[in-house]
N, C-alpha and C positions, 0 to 999 in steps of 0.2 A: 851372301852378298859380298860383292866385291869390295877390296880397297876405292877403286876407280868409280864403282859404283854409289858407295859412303859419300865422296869426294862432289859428284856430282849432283847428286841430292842437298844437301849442305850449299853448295856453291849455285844454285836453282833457288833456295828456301830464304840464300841471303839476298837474293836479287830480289827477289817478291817483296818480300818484308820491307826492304829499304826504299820500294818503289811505295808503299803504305807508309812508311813514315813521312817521307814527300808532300803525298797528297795530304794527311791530315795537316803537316805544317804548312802548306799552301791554306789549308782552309782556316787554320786560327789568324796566319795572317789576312786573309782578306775578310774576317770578321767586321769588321764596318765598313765595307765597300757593298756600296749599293748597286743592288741587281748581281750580286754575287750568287749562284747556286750551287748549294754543297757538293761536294763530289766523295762517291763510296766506293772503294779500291773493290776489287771483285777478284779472290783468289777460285783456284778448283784445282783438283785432284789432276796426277798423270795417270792415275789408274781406274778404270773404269771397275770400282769394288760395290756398286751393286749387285743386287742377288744374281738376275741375269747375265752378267758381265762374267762374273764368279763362273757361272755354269758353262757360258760358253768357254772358258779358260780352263776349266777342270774336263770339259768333252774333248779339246786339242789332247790332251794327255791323256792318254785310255790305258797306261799300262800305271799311273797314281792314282788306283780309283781308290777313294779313302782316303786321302791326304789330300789338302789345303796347296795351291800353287803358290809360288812365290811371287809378291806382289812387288814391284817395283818401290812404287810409292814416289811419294814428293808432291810436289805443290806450283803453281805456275799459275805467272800474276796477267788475270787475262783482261786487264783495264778497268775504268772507272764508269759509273751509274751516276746518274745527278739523283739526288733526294728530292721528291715532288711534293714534298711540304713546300710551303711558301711561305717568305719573308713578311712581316709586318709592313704596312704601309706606313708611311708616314707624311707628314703633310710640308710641301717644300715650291713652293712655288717656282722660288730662282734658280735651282737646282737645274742642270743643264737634261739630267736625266728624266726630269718629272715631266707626267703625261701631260693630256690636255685640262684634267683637272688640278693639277700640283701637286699631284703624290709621287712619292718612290716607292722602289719596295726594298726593304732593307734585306741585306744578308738573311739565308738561312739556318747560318753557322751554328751549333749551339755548342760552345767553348769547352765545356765539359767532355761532353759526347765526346768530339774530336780528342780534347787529352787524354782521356782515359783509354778511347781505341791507340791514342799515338805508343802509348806507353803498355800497352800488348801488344802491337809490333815491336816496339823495342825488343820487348824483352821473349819472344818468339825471334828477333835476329839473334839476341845475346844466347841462347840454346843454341842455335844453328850455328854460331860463330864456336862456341863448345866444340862441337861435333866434326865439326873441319878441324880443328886442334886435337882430338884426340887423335881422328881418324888419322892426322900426320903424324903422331906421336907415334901410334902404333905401325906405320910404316916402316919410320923410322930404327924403331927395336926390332923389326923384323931384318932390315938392312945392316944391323948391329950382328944377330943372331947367325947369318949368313954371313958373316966378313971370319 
């Protein structure tokens, strides 16, 4: 794997991540906002490393028969799912958003849920923040190495 390569992956992993912290901060804030629906960040793979996937990737290379291909890897943040649980109703006559019988339906949010996912993003970017740091690091000493 490349320098370039490192670099990219890393700089891919912090985009995703940061795009997840977002959303779960959008959903603690609208925690009491009625008719609010959770929303769940949806990452997936660059690499297609199912079995199949694998097999086709290891038939392209017919002279490493016996060795594992090089997988790319990384991660790409490909938007957000609403949660189909539904919010508690509650009873609100005035309320500009209540039905014809005076209910709303309150947020889905459940506060925990959200911090706990917020704070594995986090710290899924703070690795990946890591890893762009090293990998410059190590650029770096190689541009030393070479002078």
């Amino acid at each position: 794997m490349s320098i370039m390569e490192s670099l990219n992956i890393g700089s891919n992993a912090l985009r995703a991540h940061g795009l997840r912290l977002d959303i779960h901060a959008k959903n603690v804030a609208n925690l009491d906002t009625p008719n609010y629906v959770r929303k769940i960040p949806v990452l997936n793979s660059t690499d297609d490393i199912s079995f199949h996937g694998l097999m086709n990737t290891m038939k392209e290379d017919v002279f490493g028969v016996g060795t594992l291909p090089y997988l790319h890897g990384g991660v790409t943040f490909s938007g957000c799912v609403e949660d189909p649980t539904m919010g508690e109703k509650i009873y609100r006559p005035g309320h500009p958003d209540a039905d014809e019988n005076g209910y709303i339906r309150a947020s889905n949010v459940n506060p925990m849920v959200d911090i706990a996912d917020a704070i594995m993003a986090q710290r899924a970017y703070e690795a990946n923040l890591a890893l762009v740091n090293i990998t410059k690091s190590m650029a770096q000493r190689a541009i030393e190495i070479g002078r």
